[in-house]
C-alpha positions in Angstrom: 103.3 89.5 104.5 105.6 92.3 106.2 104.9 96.3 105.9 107.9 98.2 107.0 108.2 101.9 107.5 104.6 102.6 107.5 103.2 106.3 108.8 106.9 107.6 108.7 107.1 111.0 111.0 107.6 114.1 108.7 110.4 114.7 110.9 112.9 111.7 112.1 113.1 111.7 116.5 115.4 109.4 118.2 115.1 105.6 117.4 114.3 104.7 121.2 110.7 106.4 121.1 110.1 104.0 118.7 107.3 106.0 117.1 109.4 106.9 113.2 107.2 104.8 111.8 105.3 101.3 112.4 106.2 97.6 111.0 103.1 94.9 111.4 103.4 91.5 110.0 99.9 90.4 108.6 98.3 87.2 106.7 98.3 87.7 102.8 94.7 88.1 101.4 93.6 87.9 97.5 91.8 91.1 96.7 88.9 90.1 95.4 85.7 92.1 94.0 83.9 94.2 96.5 79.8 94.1 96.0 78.5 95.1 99.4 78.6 98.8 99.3 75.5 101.4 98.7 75.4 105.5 98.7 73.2 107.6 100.8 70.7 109.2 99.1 71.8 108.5 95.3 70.6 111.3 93.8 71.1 115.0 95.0 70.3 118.2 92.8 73.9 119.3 92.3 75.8 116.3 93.2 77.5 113.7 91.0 78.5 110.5 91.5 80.4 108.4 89.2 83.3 105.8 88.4 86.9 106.8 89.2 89.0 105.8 86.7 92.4 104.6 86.5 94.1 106.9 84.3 92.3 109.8 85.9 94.1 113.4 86.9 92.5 113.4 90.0 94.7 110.5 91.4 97.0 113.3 92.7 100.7 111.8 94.4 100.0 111.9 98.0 103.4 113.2 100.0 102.7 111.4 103.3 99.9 108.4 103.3 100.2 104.9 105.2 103.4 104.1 102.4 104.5 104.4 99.0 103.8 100.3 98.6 99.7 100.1 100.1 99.2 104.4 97.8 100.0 102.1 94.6 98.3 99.2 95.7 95.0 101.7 96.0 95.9 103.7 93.0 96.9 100.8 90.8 94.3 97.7 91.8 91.2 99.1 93.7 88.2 97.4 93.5 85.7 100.4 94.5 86.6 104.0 92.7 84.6 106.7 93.2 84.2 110.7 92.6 81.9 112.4 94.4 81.5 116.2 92.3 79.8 119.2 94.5 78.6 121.6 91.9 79.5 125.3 92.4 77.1 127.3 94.6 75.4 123.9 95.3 74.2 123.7 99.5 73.4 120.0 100.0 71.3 119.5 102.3 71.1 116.0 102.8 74.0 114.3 104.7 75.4 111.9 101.7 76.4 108.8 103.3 78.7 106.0 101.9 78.2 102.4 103.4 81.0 99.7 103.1 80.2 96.3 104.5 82.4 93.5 105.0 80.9 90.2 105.2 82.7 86.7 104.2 82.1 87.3 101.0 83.8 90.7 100.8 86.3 90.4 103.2 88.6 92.2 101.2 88.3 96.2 100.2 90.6 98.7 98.4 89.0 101.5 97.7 89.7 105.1 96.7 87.7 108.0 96.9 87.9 111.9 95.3 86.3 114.2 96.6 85.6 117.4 94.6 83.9 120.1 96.1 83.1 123.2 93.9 83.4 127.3 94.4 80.5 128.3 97.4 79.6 124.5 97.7 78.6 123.0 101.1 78.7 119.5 102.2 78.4 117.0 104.9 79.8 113.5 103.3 80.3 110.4 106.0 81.8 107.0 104.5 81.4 104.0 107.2 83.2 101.1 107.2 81.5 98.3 109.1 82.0 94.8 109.4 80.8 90.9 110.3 82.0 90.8 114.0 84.8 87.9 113.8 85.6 88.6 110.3 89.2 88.0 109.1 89.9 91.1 106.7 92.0 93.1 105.1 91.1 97.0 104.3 93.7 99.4 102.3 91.8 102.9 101.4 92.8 106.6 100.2 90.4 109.4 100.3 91.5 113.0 98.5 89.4 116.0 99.1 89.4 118.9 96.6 87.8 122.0 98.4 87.3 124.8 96.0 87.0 129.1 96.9 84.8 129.3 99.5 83.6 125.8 99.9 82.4 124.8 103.2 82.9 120.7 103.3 82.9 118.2 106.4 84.2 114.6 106.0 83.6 111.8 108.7 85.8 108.3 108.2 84.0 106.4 110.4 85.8 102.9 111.4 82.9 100.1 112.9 85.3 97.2 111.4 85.6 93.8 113.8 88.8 93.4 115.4 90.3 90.9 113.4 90.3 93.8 110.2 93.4 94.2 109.3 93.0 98.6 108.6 94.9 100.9 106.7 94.3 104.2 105.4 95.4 107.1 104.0 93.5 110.8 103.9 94.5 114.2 102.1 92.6 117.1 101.3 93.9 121.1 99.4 92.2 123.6 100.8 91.7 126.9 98.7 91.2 130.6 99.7 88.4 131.2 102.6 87.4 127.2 102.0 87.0 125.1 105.1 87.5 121.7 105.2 86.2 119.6 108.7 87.7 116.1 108.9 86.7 113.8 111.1 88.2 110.1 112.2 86.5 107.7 114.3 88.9 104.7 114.7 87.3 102.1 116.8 87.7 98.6 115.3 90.3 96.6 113.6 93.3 94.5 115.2 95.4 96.6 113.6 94.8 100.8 112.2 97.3 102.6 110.8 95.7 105.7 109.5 97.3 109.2 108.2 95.3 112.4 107.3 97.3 115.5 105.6 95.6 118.9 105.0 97.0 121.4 102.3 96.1 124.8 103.3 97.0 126.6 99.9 94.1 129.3 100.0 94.5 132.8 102.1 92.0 132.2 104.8 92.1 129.3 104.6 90.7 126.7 107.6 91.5 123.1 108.0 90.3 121.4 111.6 91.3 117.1 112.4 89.3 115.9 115.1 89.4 112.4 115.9 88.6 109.3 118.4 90.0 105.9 119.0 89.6 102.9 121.2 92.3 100.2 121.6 91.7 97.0 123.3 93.1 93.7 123.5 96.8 93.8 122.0 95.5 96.2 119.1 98.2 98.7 117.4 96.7 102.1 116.4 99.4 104.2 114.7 98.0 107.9 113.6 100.1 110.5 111.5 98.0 113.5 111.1 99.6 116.6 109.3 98.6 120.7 108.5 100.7 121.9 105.7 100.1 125.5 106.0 100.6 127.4 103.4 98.2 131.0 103.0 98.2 133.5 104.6 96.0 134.2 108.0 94.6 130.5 107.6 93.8 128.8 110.8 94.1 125.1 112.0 93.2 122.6 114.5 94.2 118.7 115.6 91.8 117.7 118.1 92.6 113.9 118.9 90.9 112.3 122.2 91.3 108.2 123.0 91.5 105.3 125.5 93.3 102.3 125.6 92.6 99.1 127.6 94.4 95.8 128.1 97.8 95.7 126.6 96.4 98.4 123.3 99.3 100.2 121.8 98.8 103.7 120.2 101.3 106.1 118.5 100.5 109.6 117.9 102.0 112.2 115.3 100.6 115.5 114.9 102.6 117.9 112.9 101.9 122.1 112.5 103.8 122.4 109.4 104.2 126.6 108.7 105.6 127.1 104.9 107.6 130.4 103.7 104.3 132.5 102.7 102.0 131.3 105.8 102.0 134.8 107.6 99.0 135.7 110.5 98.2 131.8 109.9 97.4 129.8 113.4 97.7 126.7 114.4 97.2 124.3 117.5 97.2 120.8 118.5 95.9 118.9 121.0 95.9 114.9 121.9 94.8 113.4 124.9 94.6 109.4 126.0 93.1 107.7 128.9 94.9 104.5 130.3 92.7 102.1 131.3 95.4 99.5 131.9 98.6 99.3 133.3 100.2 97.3 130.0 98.2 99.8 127.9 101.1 102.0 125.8 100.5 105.8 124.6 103.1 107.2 123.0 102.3 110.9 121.3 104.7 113.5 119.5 103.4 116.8 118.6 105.8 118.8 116.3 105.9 122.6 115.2 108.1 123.0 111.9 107.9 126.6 110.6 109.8 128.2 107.7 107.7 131.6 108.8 107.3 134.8 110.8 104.5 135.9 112.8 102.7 133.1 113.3 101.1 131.1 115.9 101.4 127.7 117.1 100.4 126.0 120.0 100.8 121.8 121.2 100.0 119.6 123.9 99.9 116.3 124.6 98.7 114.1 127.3 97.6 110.8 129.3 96.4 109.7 132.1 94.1 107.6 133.9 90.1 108.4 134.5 89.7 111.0 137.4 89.2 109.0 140.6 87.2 111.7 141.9 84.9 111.5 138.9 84.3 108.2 139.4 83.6 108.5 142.8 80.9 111.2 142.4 79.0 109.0 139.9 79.5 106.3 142.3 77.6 107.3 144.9 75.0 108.4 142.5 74.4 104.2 142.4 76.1 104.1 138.9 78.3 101.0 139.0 82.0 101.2 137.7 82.1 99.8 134.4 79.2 102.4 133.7 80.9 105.3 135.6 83.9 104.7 133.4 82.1 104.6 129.9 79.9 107.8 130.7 83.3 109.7 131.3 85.0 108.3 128.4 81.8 109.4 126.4 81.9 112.6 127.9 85.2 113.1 126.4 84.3 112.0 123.3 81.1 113.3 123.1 81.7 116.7 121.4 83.8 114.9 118.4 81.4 112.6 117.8 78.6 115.2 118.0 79.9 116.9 114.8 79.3 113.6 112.7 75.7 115.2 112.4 74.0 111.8 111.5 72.1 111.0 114.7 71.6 107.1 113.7 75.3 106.8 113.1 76.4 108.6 116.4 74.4 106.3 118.6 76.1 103.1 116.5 79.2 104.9 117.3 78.6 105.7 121.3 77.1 101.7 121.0 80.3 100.1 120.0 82.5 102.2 122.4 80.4 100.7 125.0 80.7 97.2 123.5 84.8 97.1 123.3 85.1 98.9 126.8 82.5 96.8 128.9 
């Protein structure tokens, strides 16, 4: 089975960077019922949980996503639906946590999750996607997030899969006036991740921040389209994107500042850095800056490199072997991402597999 154009650039660049958008063969798989899933904790005063369904309104068109062909397999045949309402003037407390397990029994998952967080409502909502370690699978997911007035709402994706998980997934969230909405992506496993994250900042006042992590290993293909539509006025954004890459990994990088008519005093930056830990490892990154508006700000930079011999020297002679020296600096790079997760038990699975796939 062939995908072509997947994660297209919102704006075309010349056909020899070879970063327009990503084509990956992969083996077909029936999608079949998915059972192994649970929510974190299952009741919360102010918080409902219930059944997408097909027909529903809140199954909004997405502009970007991985592609038009894996939005409508979501929209049209997933196998796990789910809404997750924040009542208005509702302060959760509780971090709600939703577990997807793959297992040879549910090796394949589509699922598609809405998000709807109400006026003065505050959340922190993690869905983890973990997997058998040698599992053949295929994963296709779309996440929307609605974030009323005022809201104050953090999303984590957070990618454990094995790295024969074939990954794809698609992320969008509207921001309204003086909301904030905190995405972050941790994209660690599968053989092959495209992922793509847009946030529409409609509201004045808006804020919209993308932080994110990946580790490439192997001949992996990571291919990551994150984009700000900015549209209030003084609304504020950030893409914070950190990675490493060993063996012969491939990773493409699009971050876009997109500044509508109407997006006055508004501020944006990016910012994507990617240590080579291999000379066949390939980084390939493309920050744009569109703007249709005056008096704004926006700021890009993108970089890699390999670890910082002098680092590694200092730790070193501290009697910290190599391998060791080399994962402590990766961490400490990744460290203030993965820090904002704000689930202690998860963050330690997290810093655990990044020390599995780099040792």
């Amino acid at each position: 089975m062939r995908f072509d154009n997947l994660n297209k650039i919102p704006v075309r660049t010349a056909v020899i960077q070879e970063v327009n958008d990503i084509s990956l063969n992969i083996s077909e798989f029936k999608i079949n019922e998915f059972n192994n899933f649970n929510i974190e904790p299952l009741k919360e005063n102010g918080v409902e949980i219930k059944s997408l369904e097909h027909n529903s309104e809140l199954l909004k068109d997405l502009k970007y996503g991985v592609s038009k062909e894996l939005l409508e397999e979501v929209d049209k045949n997933f196998t796990n639906g789910i809404v997750l309402e924040i009542a208005d003037n509702i302060d959760v407390k509780e971090n709600i946590v939703l577990n997807f397990n793959m297992d040879s029994n549910n090796n394949t998952l589509v699922d598609n999750i809405v998000i709807v967080a109400g006026k003065d409502s505050k959340a922190n909502i993690i869905i983890k996607y973990s997997s058998d370690k040698d599992l053949d699978g295929y994963h296709n997911g779309v996440l929307r997030v609605f974030a009323k007035d005022n809201a104050n709402i953090k999303v984590s994706k957070v990618n454990l899969l094995g790295k024969n998980i074939k990954n794809f997934d698609s992320n969008m969230s509207e921001v309204g006036e003086n909301a904030t909405v905190d995405f972050i992506g941790i994209d660690l496993g599968g053989n092959s991740t495209v992922t793509n994250y847009e946030a529409i900042l409609n509201g004045n006042k808006s804020k919209a921040d993308a932080s994110a992590i990946y580790v490439g290993s192997d001949n992996e293909k990571i291919d990551m389209n994150y984009v700000m539509t900015i549209k209030g006025e003084k609304v504020n954004t950030n893409i914070n994107v950190k990675g490493a890459l060993k063996d012969k990994a491939l990773k493409n990088f699009k971050g876009t500042l997109d500044f509508k008519k109407g997006a006055k005093k508004s501020k944006g930056a990016e910012e994507e850095y990617c240590m080579l830990l291999s000379e066949k490892a390939r980084s390939r990154s493309v920050p744009l800056l569109l703007c249709e508006e005056e008096d704004v700000s926006g700021e890009h930079a993108a970089a890699s490199g390999t670890i910082d011999e002098n680092k590694l020297f200092y730790l070193m002679s501290r009697g910290i072997s190599y391998e060791e020296a080399r994962i402590l600096i990766i961490n400490a790079a990744f460290n203030p991402i993965i820090d904002k997760i704000g689930s202690e038990h998860i963050e330690n699975e997290i810093v655990s597999y990044i020390k599995e796939v780099l040792a």
